[in-house]
N, C-alpha and C positions, 0 to 999 in steps of 0.2 A: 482377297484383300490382305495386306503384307500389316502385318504388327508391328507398333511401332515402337517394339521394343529391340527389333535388330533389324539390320539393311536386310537382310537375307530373307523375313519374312516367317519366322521360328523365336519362338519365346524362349528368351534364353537359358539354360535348364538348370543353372544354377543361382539366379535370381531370385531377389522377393518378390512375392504374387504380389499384384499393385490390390492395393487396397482403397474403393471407391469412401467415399466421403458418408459419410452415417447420415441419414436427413434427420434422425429420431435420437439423434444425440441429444443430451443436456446441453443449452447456451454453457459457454465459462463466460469466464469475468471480460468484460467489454472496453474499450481501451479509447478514450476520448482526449480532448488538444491537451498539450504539455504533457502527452508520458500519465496520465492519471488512469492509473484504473480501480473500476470502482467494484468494491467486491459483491459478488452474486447475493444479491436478494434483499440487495437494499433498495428503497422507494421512499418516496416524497408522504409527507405527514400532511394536515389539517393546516387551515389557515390560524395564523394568533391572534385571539382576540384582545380588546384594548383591555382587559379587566388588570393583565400584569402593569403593563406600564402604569394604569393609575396609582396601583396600590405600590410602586414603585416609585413614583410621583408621591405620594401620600408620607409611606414611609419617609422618606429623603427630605420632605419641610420636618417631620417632626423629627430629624436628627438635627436640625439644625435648631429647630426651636429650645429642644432638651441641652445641647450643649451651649447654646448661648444663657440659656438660663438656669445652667449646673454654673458657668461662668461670672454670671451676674451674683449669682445669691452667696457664692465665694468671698466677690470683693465686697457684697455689704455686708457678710459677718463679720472680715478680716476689718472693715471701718468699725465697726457699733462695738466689737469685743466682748467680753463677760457672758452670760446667758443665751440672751437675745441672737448674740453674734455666733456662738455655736450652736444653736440651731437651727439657722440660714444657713450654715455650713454646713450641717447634719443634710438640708432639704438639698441642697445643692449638689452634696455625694449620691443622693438616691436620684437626682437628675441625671448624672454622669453615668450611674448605671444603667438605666431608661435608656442615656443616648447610645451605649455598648451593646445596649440588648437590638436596638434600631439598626444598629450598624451591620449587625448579624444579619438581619431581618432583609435591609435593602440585596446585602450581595445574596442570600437564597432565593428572592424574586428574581435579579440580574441573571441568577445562573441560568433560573428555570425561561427567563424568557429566550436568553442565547441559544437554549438548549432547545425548544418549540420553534423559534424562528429559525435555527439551522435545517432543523426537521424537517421545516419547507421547502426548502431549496431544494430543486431534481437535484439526485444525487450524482450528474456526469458536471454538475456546475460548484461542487464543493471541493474548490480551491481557492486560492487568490495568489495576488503578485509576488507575495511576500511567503507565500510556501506552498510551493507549486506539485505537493502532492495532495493523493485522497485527506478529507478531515472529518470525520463523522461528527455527526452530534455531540457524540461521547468523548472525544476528543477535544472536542471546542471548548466542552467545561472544565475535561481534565485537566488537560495544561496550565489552566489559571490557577494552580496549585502544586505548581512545582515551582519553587524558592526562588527568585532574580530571574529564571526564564520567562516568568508569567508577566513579570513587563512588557516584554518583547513579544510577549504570545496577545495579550490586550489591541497588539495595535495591528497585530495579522486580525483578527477577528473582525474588530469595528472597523476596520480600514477595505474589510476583504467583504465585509455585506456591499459596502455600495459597489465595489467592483461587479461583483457578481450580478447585481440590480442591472448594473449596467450591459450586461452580457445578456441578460435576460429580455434585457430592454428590445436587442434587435430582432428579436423574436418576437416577445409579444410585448409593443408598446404602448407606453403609458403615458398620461397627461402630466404626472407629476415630474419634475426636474433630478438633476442628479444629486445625492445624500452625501455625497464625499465631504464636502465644507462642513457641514453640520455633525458629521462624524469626527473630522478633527476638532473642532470646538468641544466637541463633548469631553472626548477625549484630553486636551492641552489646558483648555479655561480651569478646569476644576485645578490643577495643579498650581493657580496663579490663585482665584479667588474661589475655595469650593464651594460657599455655597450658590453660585450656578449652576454646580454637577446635576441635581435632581431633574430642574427643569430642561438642559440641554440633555439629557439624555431620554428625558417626554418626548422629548420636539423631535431629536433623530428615531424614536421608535416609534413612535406614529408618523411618520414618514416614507419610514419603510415599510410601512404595515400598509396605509392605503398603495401605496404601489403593490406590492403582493397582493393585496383584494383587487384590481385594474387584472393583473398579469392571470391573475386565479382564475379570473372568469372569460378571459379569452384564451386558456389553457381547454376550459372548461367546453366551450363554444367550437374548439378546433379552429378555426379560423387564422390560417397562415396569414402571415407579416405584410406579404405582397397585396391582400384585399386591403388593408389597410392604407397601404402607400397608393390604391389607385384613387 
């Protein structure tokens, strides 16, 4: 039998020995759609439960209730004047700090739920349209803290869950609709009238949460996409 490493049937003697494929290698890093690869030994977290969003929900009326009535108690001192009227304005500054301590309070809930609900996502689906490399967890919350980029990084995030939702959709699908609409409202309304912000961003995380508990448990179950469409 002639080798096929010369017509002649002679391994050529100043070649490299061909080296067979190792089966007992280490996996490297795995390379899925758009170019993304996702580094060795990262894997999918816990489902999140509603407890963030409430307290998220929670926190967000009482910023709103603290600043409207750090507001309130302002313009009835600055009427009444003397005494009376600096003291309402005395209670109104310690509202104002309430509403600053709240404010803190809402975005350490938002980060930590960004940061759980990315942890979900299989890690060969954490991308979106809008930046079409790997983003870990750690990443999702970092960037919200880098100066005028974190604008722009806001709306890769809440814009790139329902994407992802959707990708996930045709694998393992769910009853619930797509999140896109309700992630731009979350996103856009607050910057017109914010106090909507609390409530539309209840309404798009429990949205996404019962889809993730649908997708969880037909991840859970194995059961390809195809039983389902028959």
């Amino acid at each position: 039998m002639q080798s096929p490493f010369s017509p002649h049937g002679q391994h050529p003697p100043y070649a490299q020995p061909y080296a067979a494929a190792n089966p007992y290698a280490p996996p490297g890093p795995q390379m899925y759609r758009q170019n993304v690869f996702v580094p060795h030994g990262h894997t999918a977290g816990p489902l999140v439960g509603p407890t963030l969003r409430k307290v998220k929900l929670a926190t967000g009326i009482a910023q709103i209730v603290s600043l409207l009535g750090g507001l309130g108690l302002f313009v009835a001192g600055a009427a009444m004047g003397g005494d009376d009227g600096s003291t309402l304005a005395l209670v109104g500054a310690l509202f104002f700090a309430l509403w600053y301590l709240l404010v803190i309070a809402y975005g350490i809930a938002n980060a930590i739920w960004v940061y759980k609900f990315w942890s979900w996502i299989p890690p060969e689906q954490r991308y979106t349209s809008m930046w079409k490399k790997y983003i870990s967890p750690g990443v999702a919350i970092g960037f919200m803290f880098i100066p005028y980029f974190n604008i722009y990084w806001m709306f890769v995030v809440y814009l790139g869950i329902p994407d992802i939702m959707e990708r996930l959709r045709v694998q393992y699908p769910c009853s619930k609709g797509p999140a896109k609409t309700l992630a731009i409202l979350a996103l856009v309304i607050p910057l017109v009238f914010f106090p909507a912000g609390p409530f539309l961003q209840y309404l798009f995380a429990k949205h996404v949460e019962e889809m993730a508990a649908e997708m969880q448990a037909r991840m859970a179950g194995a059961v390809p996409a195809a039983a389902y469409a028959a």
